[in-house]
Phi, psi and omega in degrees: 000119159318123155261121179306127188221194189211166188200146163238164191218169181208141201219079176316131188179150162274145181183127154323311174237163233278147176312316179317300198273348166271011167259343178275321188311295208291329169304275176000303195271312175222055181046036180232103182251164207069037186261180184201144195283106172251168158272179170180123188262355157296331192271121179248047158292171165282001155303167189304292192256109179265187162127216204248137136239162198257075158342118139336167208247172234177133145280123173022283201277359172287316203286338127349264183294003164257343198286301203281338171288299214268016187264312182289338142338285183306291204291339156288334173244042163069351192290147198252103178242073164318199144313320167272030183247147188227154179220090185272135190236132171250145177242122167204159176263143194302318206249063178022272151050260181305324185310292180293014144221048161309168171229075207324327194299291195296008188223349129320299201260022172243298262243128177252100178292310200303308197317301201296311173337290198290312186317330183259005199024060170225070163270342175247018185278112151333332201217049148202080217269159170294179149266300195298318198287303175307327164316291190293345168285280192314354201241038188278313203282353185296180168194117157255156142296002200176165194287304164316317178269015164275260197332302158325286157335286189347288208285357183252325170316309162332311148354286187277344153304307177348092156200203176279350162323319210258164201308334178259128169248099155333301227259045163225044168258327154262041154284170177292346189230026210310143131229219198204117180262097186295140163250340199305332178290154191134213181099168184309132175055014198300004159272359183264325200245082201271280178331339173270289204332291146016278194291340175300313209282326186325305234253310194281321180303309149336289192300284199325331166302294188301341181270016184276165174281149169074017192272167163292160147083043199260357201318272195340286200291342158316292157341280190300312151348301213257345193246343179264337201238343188217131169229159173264125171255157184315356184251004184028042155247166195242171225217147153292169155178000000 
């Protein structure tokens, strides 16, 4: 059975004219009301007017078919997307529940952040840390024995990663309001490439099914574990590197 899920988008932009008023435009033109003007001071385009707007939260494929009018929006009306733009995707399933039994471990180390990263050319953007380059930093002095005890080491580390920084943002999954907030996307021009936009949110949708308990298609994050956290030495122990 599809598990049903719902979605919002937050949209780092350059604009000619004030955020307020491309939210009323776009209500106006093309009927997608609610949106909302935030600041973000992060964001430096040449444009007059920077910041954030905050999309309502949408079921899955309405929010699909509003992503691409207002991408086709932007690219009619001058708006502007660069290198300090981020196209933040919040996820969650429709049914409360499931959100809360995710499994944060598994839905960090199934997701190939670096992939998306690179694609968006934001592996050095501040205000998207890696999960994995740091992970392999902190595990430089370990020596496991064994997998189980990789995976263990993680889920506690994790913890302390935990924060709104990073390409997965964790820490609204036990609010009153739980999702799950992708960051890695953006980037120059990230309103012209609506299709890699397209296969990332696909992809991010994905992952979240694979962090469910008993789910499938989990290889990747095995792979990745095993090719990042261990090699077998003549001591058959296993040592990062």
């Amino acid at each position: 059975m599809k598990l049903q899920k719902q979605i919002g988008f937050e949209f780092e932009i350059g604009s000619p004219i004030g955020l307020r008023r491309v939210c009323t435009k776009i209500k106006e033109e093309l009927g997608i009301g609610g949106l909302k003007s935030v600041q973000d001071f992060t964001v430096e385009t040449q444009l007059k007017c920077n910041g954030e707007i905050v999309t309502p939260v949408w079921p899955f494929r309405k929010g699909i078919v509003n992503l691409r009018r207002i991408f086709r929006w932007f690219e009619k009306n001058g708006i502007l997307t660069d290198e300090t733009c981020g196209l933040h995707v919040n996820l969650s399933y429709r049914k409360k529940e499931l959100n809360y039994m995710i499994d944060p471990m598994r839905l960090v180390l199934c997701f190939n952040e670096e992939k998306w990263l690179k694609v968006c050319k934001r592996r050095d953007n501040e205000y998207t840390h890696c999960y994995i380059d740091e992970l392999i930093l902190d595990s430089r002095r370990k020596t496991f024995d064994n997998e189980e005890k990789i995976y263990k080491w993680i889920d506690n580390q994790l913890e302390t990663l935990s924060d709104k920084y990073r390409t997965v943002n964790i820490e609204n999954l036990e609010t009153g309001n739980p999702y799950v907030e992708y960051r890695c996307l953006g980037g120059l021009g990230y309103h012209l490439r609506f299709n890699i936009m397209l296969k990332a949110i696909i992809d991010m949708s994905n992952n979240m099914d694979r962090a469910l308990p008993n789910a499938r298609g989990t290889a990747f994050m095995t792979k990745k574990v095993r090719e990042c956290f261990f090699r077998k030495d003549d001591y058959r122990k296993f040592v990062p590197h």
